[in-house]
N, C-alpha and C positions, 0 to 999 in steps of 0.2 A: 544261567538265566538272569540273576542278578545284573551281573554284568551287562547284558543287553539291555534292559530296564533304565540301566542308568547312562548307558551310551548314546540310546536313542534319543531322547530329548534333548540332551546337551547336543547332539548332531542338526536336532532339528531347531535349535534357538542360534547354530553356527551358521545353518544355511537360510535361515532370514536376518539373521545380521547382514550377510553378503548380499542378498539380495537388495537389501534395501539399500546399503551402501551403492551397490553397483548399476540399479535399477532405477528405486523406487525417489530416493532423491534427488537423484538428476533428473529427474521426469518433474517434480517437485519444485524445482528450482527454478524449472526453464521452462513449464506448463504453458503451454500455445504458441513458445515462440520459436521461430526458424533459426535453423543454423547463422544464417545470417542475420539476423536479428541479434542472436548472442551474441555475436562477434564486431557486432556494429559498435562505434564508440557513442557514447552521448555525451551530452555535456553536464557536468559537474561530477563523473565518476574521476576525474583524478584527484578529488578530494581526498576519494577513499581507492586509494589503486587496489591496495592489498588488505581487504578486510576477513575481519575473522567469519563473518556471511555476506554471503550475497548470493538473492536472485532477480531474475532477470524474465519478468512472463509476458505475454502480449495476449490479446485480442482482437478478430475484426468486428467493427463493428458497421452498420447500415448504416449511415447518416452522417453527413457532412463534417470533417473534422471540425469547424467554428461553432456547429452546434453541439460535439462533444467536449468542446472548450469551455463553455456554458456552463456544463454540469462539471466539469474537472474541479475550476478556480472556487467552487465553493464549500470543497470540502472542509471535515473541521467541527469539533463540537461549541455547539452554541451557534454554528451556521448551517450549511444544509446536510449534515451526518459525513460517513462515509457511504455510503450502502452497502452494506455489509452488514452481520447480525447483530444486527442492536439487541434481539434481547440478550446476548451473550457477555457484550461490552458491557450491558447493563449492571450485568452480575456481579460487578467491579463498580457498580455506582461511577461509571463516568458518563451517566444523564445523555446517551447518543441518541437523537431523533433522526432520522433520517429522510428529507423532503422527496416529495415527487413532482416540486416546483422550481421553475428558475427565480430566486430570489432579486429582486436590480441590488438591497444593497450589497451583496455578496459580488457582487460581478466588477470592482473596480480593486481586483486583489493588484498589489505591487510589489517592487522589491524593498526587502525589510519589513514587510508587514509579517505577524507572528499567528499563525495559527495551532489554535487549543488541541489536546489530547485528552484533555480532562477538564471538570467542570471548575478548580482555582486557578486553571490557566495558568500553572506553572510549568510543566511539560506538554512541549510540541514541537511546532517548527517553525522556525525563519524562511523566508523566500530569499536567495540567493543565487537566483539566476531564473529569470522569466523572457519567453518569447512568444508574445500575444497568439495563441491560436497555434504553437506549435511544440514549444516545451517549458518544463515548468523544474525547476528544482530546488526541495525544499532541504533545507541543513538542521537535525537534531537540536531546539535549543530549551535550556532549562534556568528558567525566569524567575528573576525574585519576586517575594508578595510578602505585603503587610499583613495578611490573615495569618491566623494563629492557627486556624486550622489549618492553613494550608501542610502540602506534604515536603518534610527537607528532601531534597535527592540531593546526588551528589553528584555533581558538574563533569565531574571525570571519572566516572562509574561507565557510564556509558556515552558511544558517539554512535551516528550513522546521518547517510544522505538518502533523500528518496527523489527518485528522479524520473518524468512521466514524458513520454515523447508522442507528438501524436507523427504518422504517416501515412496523409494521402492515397487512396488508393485511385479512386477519382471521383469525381463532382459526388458522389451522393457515398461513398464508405472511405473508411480508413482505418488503420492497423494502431491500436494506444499500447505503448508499450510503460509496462512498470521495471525500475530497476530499485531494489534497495540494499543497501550496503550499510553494516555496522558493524563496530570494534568495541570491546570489554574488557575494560581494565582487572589485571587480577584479583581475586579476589576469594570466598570459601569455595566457589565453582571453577574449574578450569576455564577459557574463554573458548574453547572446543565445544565442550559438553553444553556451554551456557549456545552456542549455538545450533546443537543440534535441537536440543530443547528447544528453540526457536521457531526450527523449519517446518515442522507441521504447524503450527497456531498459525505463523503467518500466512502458510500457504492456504489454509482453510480461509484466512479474513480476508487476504487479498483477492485469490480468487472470487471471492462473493463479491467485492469491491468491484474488479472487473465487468461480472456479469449483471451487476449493479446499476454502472454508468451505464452498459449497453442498454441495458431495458430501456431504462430514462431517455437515451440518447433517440432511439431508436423510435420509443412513440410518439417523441415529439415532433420527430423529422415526419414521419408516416402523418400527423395530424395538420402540418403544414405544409405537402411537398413544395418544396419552389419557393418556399419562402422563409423569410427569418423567423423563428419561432417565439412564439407571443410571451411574454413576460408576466409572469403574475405574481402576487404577493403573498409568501405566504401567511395560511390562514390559520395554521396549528398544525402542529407535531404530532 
């Protein structure tokens, strides 16, 4: 009887390791997108051919890819959020507001421009490959500051690329795909473990990210059909 007691549980923490392994991850990783979508290349992932994660999710959304370009280029704290749970990022005190506006000056992102992941703007991303209205990809970068508060990270602690493609489906929808990719230097965490650790947080933030843009995307297109969607300032966070 013993024995059984102590079998069963360890049987039943084997068979959701496997599942989740076999299952629940890859479903995770690769959340709304087609087999072809996975296997499509994009650009900027031979940065990172081989990293220690990567996923790869998409969604369609209702409304013209140029006006879900609008809301892409201006992700980024201290411009128009992620959409995504800000009260969550909060909790981390990285100050995320999240608009429900097209901002104009948010809309002239380029290459080499550096957008924030926190509010000393030391960790984000570089733009290192843009194509107005169709893809976007930004490179992991970690920036020096004269604040004292600011936070040290270290340079080779961590890398990754984040790479956003939109795909036409026609005149009024199209498919945004998210790819991201990052690598961890040794350290008291295996770079396994430090990735599995990973795979739900991001997939819980992306995801919302995702269904984030859509909204946005979606009611602005609905509010203008047939035309370009009106600009406005924002007014507060």
């Amino acid at each position: 009887m013993l024995l059984r007691r102590t079998v069963a549980p360890v049987l039943l923490v084997i068979a959701a390791v496997a599942l989740y392994g076999t299952v629940v991850r890859s479903w995770m990783r690769n959340w709304g997108a087609a087999d072809v979508e996975v296997s499509a290349e994009l650009p900027g992932e031979s940065t990172a051919a081989t990293p220690h994660y990567q996923a790869r999710r998409a969604i369609t959304i209702n409304a013209p890819a140029e006006v879900v370009w609008r809301w892409l280029i201006q992700i980024g704290q201290g411009r128009g959020g992620f959409y995504s749970y800000d009260w969550l990022e909060n909790l981390f005190n990285l100050d995320i507001h999240s608009t429900d506006r097209i901002v104009p000056e948010f809309q002239a992102l380029a290459l080499g421009d550096f957008i924030a992941a926190e509010p000393n703007h030391v960790a984000g991303w570089r733009v290192t490959e843009i194509d107005t209205g169709k893809s976007l990809v930004l490179t992991v970068s970690i920036e020096e500051s004269a604040s004292p508060d600011a936070p040290q990270l270290d340079t080779d602690a961590f890398s990754g690329v984040w790479i956003f493609q939109l795909n036409p489906i026609d005149t009024s929808s199209c498919r945004l795909i998210a790819d991201f990719r990052a690598d961890f230097e040794s350290g008291p965490l295996p770079a396994a473990l430090l990735a599995l650790l990973l795979e739900p947080v991001h997939f819980i933030m992306e995801r919302k990210m995702l269904h984030g843009i859509r909204e946005r995307a979606e009611r602005s297109a609905s509010d203008n059909p047939g035309e370009p969607i009106q600009v406005r300032h924002m007014t507060g966070q």
